[in-house]
N, C-alpha and C positions, 0 to 999 in steps of 0.2 A: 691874577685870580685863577682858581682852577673850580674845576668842574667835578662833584664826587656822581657816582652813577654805581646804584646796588644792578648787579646783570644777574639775571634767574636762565639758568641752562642745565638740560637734561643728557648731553651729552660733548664732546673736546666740542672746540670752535674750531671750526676750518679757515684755512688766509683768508677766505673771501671775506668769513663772517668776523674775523678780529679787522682788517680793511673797513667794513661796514660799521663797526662799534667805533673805533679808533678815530673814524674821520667823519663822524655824526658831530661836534661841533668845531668842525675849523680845523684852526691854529691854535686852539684852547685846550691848556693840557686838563690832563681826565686823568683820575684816580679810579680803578675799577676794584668794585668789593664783589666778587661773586661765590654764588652759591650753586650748588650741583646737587640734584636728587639720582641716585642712582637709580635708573631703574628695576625693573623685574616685580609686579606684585600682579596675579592673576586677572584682577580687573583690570587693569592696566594693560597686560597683556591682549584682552579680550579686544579695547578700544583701540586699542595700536593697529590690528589685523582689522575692524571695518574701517578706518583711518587707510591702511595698504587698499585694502580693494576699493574704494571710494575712489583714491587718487590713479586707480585703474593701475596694481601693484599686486597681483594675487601671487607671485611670489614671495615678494617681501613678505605678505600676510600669511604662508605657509611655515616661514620661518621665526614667526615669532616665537614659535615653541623653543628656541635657542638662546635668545636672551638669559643672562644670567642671573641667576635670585640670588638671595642671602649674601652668604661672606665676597661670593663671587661677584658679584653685583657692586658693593662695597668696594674692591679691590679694584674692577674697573671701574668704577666714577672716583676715586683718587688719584690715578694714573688720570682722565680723562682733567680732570680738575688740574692738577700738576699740568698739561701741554696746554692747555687754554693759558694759565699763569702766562705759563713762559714766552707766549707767540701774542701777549697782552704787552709783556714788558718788553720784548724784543721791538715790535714798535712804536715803542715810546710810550706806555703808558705804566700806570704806576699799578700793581693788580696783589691781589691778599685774597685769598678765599677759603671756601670752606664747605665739608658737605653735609649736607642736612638729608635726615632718615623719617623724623618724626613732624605731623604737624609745619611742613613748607610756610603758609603762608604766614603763619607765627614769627616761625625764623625770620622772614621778611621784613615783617614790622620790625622787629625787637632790632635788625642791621640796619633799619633805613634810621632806626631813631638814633640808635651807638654813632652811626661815621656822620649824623647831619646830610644827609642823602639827601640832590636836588631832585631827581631822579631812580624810576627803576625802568629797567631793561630788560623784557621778557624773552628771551629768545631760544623756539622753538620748532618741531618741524609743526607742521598743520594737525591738530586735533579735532576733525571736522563733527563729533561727535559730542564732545565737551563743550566747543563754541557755539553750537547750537543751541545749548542750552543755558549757554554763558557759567560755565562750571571748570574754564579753564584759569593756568594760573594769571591772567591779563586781568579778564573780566573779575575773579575772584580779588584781586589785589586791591585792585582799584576803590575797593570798599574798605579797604583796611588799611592803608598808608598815606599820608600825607603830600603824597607829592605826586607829580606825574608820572603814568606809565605809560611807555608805550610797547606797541607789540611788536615786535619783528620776526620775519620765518627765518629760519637758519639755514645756510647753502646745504646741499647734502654733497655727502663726496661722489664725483663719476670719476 
């Protein structure tokens, strides 16, 4: 039997975090369908930097202004999509994905119905600003799909 699992991620996965996906159940092989939103859209931007100084990160939040928008933005969450794939299938798992622009949690639903998804995968850094309010995409989803979600933080690189 295998295990299908839609993964919802905003930027590559790190070994830790394909480690952490990979080995979440067992010895049970996993099909991973994931989805990438590129980032870069002003409000977004806005939440990212009280997100940085929260996590006591006033650089990070200085640099938000760098994030790439538009075509740029597009371009890295394909690339970023493409190394997640590959570091998905290098450890044994089966991975196909795909990047979503408009409407995220639509896409969601519409993939978790497409592959029979037992599961979604949120996996993100902390949005201490949207959780709050339950406006992030865990708490959002979880009203829209069928199946369970769980939330996981995603390692950052040092």
């Amino acid at each position: 039997m295998s295990f299908t699992s839609v993964l919802m991620i905003e930027k590559a996965l790190t070994s830790a975090d394909v480690e952490f996906v990979t080995t979440l159940h067992g010895d049970e092989p996993v099909s991973f369908h994931v989805l990438l939103q590129p980032r870069g859209d002003q409000a977004d931007r806005l939440l990212r930097a009280i997100d940085d100084l929260a996590l006591g990160e006033p650089a990070a939040a200085a640099r938000e202004g760098e994030t790439p928008e538009g075509e740029q933005a597009r371009d890295a969450g394909a690339q970023a999509l493409e190394v997640s794939l590959q570091a998905l299938r290098v450890a044994g798992g089966e991975a196909d994905g795909r990047l979503i622009e408009d409407h995220p949690l639509d896409a969601l639903r519409a993939l978790v119905e497409e592959v029979g998804a037992d599961e979604v995968l949120v996996l993100t850094d902390p949005h201490y600003v949207e959780e709050f309010f339950h406006r992030d995409w865990a708490s959002r989803a979880r009203h829209k799909v069928g199946v369970p979600v769980l939330k996981l933080f995603s390692h950052s690189r040092v």
